[in-house]
C-alpha positions as CSV (number, residue, x, y, z in Angstrom):
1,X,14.2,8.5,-0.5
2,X,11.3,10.2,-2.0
3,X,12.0,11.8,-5.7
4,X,9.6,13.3,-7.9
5,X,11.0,14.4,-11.3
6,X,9.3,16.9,-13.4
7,X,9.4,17.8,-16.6
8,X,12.2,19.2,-18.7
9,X,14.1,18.2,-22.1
10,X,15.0,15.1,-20.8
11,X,13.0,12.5,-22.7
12,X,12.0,9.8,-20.6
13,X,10.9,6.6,-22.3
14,X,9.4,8.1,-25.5
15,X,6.9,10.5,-23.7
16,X,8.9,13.9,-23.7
17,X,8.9,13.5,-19.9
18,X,11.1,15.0,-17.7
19,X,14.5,14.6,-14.9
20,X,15.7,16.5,-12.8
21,X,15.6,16.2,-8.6
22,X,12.8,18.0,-7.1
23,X,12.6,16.7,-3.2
24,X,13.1,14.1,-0.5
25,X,11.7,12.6,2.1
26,X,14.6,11.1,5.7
27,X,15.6,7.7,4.3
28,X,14.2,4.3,5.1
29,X,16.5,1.5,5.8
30,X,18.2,0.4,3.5
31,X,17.1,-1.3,0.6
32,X,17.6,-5.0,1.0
33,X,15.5,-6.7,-1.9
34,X,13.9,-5.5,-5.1
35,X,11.1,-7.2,-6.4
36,X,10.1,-6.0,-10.3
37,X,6.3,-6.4,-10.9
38,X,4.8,-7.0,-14.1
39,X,1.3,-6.4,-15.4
40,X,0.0,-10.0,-14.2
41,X,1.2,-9.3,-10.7
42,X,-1.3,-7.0,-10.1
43,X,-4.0,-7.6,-7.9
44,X,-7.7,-5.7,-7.3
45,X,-8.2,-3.1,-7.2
46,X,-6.1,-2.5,-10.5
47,X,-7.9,-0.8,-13.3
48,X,-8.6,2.7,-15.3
49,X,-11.3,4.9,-16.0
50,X,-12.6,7.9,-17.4
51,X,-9.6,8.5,-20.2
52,X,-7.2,7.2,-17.9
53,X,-4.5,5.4,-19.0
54,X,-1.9,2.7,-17.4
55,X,0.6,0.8,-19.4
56,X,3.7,-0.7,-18.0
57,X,7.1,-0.2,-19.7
58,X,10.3,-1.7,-20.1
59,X,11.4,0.7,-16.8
60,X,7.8,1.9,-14.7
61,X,4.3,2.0,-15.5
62,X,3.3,4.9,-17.9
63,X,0.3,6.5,-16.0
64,X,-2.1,9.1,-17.4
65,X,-5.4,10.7,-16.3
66,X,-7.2,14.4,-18.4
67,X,-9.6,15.1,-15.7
68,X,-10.7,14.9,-12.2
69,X,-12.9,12.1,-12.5
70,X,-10.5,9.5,-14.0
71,X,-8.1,7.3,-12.8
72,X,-5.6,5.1,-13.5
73,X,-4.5,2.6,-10.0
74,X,-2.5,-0.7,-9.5
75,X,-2.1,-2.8,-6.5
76,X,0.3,-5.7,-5.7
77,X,1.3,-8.0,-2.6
78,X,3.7,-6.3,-0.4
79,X,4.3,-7.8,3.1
80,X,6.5,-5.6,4.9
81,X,5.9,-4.7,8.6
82,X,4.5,-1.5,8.7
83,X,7.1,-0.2,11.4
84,X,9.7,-0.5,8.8
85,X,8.1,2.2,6.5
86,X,9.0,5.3,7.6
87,X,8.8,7.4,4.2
88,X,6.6,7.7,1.3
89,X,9.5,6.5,-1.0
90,X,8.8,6.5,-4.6
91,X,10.2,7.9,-8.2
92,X,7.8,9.6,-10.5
93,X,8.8,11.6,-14.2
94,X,6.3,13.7,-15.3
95,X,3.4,16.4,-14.0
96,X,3.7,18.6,-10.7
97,X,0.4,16.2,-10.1
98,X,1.7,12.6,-8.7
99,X,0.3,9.5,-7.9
100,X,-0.6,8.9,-4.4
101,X,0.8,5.6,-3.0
102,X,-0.7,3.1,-1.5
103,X,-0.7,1.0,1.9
104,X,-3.5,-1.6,2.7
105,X,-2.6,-2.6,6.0
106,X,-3.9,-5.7,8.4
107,X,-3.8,-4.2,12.1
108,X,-4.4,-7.1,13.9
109,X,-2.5,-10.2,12.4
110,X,-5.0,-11.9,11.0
111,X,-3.5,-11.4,7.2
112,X,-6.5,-9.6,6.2
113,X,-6.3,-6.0,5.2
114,X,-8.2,-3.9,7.7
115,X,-7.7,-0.4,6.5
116,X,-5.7,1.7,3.6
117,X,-3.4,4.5,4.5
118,X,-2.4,7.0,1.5
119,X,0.7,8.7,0.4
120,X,0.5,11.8,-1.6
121,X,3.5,14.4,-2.7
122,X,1.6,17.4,-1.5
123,X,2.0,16.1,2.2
124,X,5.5,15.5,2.8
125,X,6.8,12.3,2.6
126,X,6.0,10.9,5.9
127,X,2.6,11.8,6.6
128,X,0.1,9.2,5.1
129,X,-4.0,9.8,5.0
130,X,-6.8,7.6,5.7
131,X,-8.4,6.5,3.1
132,X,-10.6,3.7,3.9
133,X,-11.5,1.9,7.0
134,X,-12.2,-1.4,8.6
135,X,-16.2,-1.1,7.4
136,X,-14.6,-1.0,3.9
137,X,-13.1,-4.5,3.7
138,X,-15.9,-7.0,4.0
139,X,-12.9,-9.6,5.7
140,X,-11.7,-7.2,8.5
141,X,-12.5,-8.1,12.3
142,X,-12.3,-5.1,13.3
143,X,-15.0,-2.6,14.3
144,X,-15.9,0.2,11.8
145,X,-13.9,3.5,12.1
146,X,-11.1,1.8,13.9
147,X,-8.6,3.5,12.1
148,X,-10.1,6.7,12.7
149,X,-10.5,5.8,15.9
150,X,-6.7,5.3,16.5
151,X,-5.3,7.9,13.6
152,X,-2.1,10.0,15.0
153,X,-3.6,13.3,14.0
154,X,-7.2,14.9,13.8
155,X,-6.7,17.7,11.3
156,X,-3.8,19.9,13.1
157,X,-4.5,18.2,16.8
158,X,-2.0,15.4,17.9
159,X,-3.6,12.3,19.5
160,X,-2.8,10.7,22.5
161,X,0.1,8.8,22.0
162,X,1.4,10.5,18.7
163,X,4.2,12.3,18.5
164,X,3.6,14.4,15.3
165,X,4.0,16.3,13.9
166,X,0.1,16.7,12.2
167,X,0.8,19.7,9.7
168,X,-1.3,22.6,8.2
169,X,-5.1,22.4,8.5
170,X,-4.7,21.5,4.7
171,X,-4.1,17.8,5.6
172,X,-7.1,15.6,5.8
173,X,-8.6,14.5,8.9
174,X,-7.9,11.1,9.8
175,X,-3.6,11.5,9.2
176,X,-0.4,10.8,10.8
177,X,3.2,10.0,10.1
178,X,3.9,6.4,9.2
179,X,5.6,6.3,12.3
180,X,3.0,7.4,14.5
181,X,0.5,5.1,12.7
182,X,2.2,1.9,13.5
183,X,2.9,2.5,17.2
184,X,-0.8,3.5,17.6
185,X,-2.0,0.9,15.7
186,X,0.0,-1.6,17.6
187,X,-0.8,-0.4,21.1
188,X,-4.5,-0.8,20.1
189,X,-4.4,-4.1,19.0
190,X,-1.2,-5.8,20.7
191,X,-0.1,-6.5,17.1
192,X,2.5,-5.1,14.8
193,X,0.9,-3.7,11.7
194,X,1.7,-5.3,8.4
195,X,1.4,-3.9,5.1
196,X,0.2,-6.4,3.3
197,X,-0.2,-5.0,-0.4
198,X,0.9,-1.2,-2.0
199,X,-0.1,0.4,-5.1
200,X,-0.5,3.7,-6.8
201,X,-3.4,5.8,-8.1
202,X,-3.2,8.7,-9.9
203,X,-6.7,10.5,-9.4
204,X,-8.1,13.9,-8.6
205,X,-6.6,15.9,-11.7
206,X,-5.1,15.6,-14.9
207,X,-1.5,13.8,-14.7
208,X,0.6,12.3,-16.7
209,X,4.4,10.1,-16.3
210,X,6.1,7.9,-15.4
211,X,6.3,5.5,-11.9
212,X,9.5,3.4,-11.8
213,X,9.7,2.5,-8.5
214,X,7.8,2.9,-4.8
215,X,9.7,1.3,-1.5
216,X,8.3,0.2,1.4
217,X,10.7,-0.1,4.1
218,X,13.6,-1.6,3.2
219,X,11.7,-3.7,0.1
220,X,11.7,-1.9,-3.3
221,X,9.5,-2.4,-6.2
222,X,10.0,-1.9,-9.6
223,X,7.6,-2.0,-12.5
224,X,8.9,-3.4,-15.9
225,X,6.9,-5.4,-18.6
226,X,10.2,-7.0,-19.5
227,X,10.5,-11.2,-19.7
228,X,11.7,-12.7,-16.9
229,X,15.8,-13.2,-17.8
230,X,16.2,-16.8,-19.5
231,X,19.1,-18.3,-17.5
232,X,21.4,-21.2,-18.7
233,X,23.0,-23.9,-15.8
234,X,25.9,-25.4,-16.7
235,X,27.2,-28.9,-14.3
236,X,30.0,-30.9,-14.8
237,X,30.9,-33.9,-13.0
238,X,34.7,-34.6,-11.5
239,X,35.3,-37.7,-12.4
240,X,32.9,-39.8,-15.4
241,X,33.7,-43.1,-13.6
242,X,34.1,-44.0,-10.3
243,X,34.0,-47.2,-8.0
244,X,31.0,-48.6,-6.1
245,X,31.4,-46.6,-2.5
246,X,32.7,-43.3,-4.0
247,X,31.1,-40.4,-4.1
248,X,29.8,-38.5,-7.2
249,X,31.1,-35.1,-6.8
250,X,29.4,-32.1,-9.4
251,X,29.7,-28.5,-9.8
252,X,28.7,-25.7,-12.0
253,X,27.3,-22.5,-12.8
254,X,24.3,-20.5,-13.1
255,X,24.0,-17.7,-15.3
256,X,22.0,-15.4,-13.9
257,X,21.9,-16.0,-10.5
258,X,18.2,-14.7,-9.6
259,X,18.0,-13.7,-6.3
260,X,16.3,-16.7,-3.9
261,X,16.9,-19.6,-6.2
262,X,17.1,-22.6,-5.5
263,X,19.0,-25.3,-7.2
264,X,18.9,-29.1,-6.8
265,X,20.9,-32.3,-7.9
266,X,18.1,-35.0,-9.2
267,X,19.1,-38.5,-10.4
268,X,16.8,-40.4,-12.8
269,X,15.5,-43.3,-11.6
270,X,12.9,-45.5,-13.0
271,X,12.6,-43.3,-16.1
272,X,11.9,-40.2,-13.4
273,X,13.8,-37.2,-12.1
274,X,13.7,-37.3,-8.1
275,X,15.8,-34.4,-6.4
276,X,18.4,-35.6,-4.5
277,X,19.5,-32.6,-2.5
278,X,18.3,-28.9,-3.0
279,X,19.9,-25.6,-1.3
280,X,19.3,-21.8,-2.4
281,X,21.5,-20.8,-4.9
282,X,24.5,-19.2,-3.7
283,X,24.4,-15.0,-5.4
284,X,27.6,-15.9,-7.5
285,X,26.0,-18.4,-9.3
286,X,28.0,-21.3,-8.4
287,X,27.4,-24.9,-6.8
288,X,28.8,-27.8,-5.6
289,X,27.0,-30.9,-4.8
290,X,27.9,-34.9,-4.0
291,X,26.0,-38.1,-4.2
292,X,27.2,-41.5,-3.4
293,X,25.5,-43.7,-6.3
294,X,24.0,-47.3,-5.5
295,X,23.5,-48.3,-8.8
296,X,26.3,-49.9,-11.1
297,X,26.8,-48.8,-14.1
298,X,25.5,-45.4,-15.8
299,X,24.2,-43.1,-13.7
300,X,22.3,-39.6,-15.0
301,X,22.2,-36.4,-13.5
302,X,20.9,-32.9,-14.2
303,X,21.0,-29.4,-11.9
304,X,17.7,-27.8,-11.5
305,X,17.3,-24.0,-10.6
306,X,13.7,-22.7,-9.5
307,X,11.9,-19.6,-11.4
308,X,12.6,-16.7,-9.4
309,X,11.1,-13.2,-9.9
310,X,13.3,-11.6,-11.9
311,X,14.8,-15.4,-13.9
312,X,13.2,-18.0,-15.6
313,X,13.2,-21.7,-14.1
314,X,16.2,-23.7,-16.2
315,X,18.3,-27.1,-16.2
316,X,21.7,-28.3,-17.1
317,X,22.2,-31.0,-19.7
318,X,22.5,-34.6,-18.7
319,X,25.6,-35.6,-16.9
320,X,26.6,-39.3,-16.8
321,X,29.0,-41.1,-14.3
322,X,29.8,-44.7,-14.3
323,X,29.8,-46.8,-11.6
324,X,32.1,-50.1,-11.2
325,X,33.1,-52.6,-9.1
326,X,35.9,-52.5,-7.3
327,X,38.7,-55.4,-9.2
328,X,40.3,-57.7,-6.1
């Protein structure tokens, strides 16, 4: 769902910006994943210019332009199928004036972009402009204008193919519902349409706020210059001895469970840590794992979880077990 929040009394992270519901756009699927994106995960193009201004927060980028001529934009890796966007989905505090959002997408499943499609509040929230074409991106195969060339709507007509519908004669030319630009693009090129990377860029007049979040499909993104959550794993074993044959049997906890981890049993051997087993971290935090131990005597062990993006990469302390013969 599309929001954009204007101002009021409402102060929203120290800028005397506004809340309160303005509009919406028909729902996307639901969101499955959120993803935060920090200041380093932004890719070109990602800069400022002319006064504007572009600082990320603890919640959103702060995003500021005083004229026409500036402009303050940030791109980052998306990879969503186009087909699942449906809605220009984002959150905004601040100005009437909005950022238009961003969708670089590769038409023909090669994984380069071919084309970028833009999202701006004045339009709705499903119908998305051409901004630049194939002849724009050096990397693209495909032939210049092919966007134009296949766009749902030509000012108010509807193409072949398009259902609409293509607005007022306000809209640009080249334009089209998400919708209709994905099954177009896909019936020209036999390929389903991905969006490979999403952005913002606040441009044409003087704006200023807040951007917390934009969704694409069912993938949401939210911008944060917070640290990545330090995160402690705790592993115990069940028994500190056992006999040669048995199985070593651990569990524990991590605490926060990022979302995607993984986490791996490793046994030092040889004055090195090799991982013995590795499975994604179950979301409650917890594990179980087993290992049968050829060596006598003391045996280490440690639990490994991965970086993730919203947790930091950590490990448990040491945990012995003794192995030892069987007595006849």
């Amino acid at each position: 769902m599309h929001s954009r929040i204007t101002r009021s009394a409402v102060a929203v992270a120290g800028l005397g910006l506004a809340a309160g519901f303005v509009g919406a756009a028909p729902a996307q699927a639901a969101v499955t994943s959120t993803t935060q994106v920090r200041p380093a995960d932004l890719i070109a193009p990602s800069d400022t210019a002319d006064g504007g201004v572009q600082e990320f927060l603890a919640q959103g980028v702060h995003l500021r332009t005083v004229n026409g001529t500036g402009y303050a934009r940030g791109t980052f890796p998306v990879g969503v199928p186009l087909a699942q966007v449906t809605s220009v989905d984002f959150t905004w505090y601040g100005t009437e004036f909005s950022p238009g959002i961003k969708y670089y997408v590769d038409a023909d499943g090669d994984g380069k972009v071919d084309g970028e499609l833009r999202g701006e509040d004045t339009y709705g929230g499903q119908d998305v402009w051409l901004n630049q074409d194939a002849q724009d991106f050096p990397a693209s195969a495909l032939p210049d204008n092919f966007f134009a060339s296949h766009s749902p709507c030509t000012g108010t007509t509807v193409n072949p193919g398009a259902t609409g519908p293509c607005g007022s004669s306000g809209n640009p030319a080249a334009h089209g519902t998400l919708a209709d630009w994905a099954k177009l693009l896909q019936a020209a090129t036999g390929k389903a349409g991905m969006v490979v990377n999403g952005g913002w860029s606040l441009t044409g007049a003087a704006g200023d706020g807040v951007l917390t979040q934009i969704t694409y499909g069912p993938h949401q993104f939210v911008f944060t210059n917070l640290a990545k959550a330090k995160v402690t794993v705790s592993a115990e074993a069940k028994r500190a001895k056992i006999f040669k044959g048995q199985k070593a049997k651990f569990s524990g906890h991590v605490e926060p469970a990022g979302t995607g981890a993984k986490v791996s049993l490793e046994v030092k051997k040889s004055g090195k840590w090799t991982v013995l087993k590795s499975r994604v971290l179950a979301a409650s935090g917890d594990f179980k794992f087993g290992d049968k131990p050829a060596k006598l005597g003391v045996n280490r062990y440690r639990v490994e979880v991965t970086e993730t993006n919203a947790t930091m990469a950590a490990k448990s302390s040491t945990v012995k077990v003794t192995v030892a013969r069987h007595h006849r």
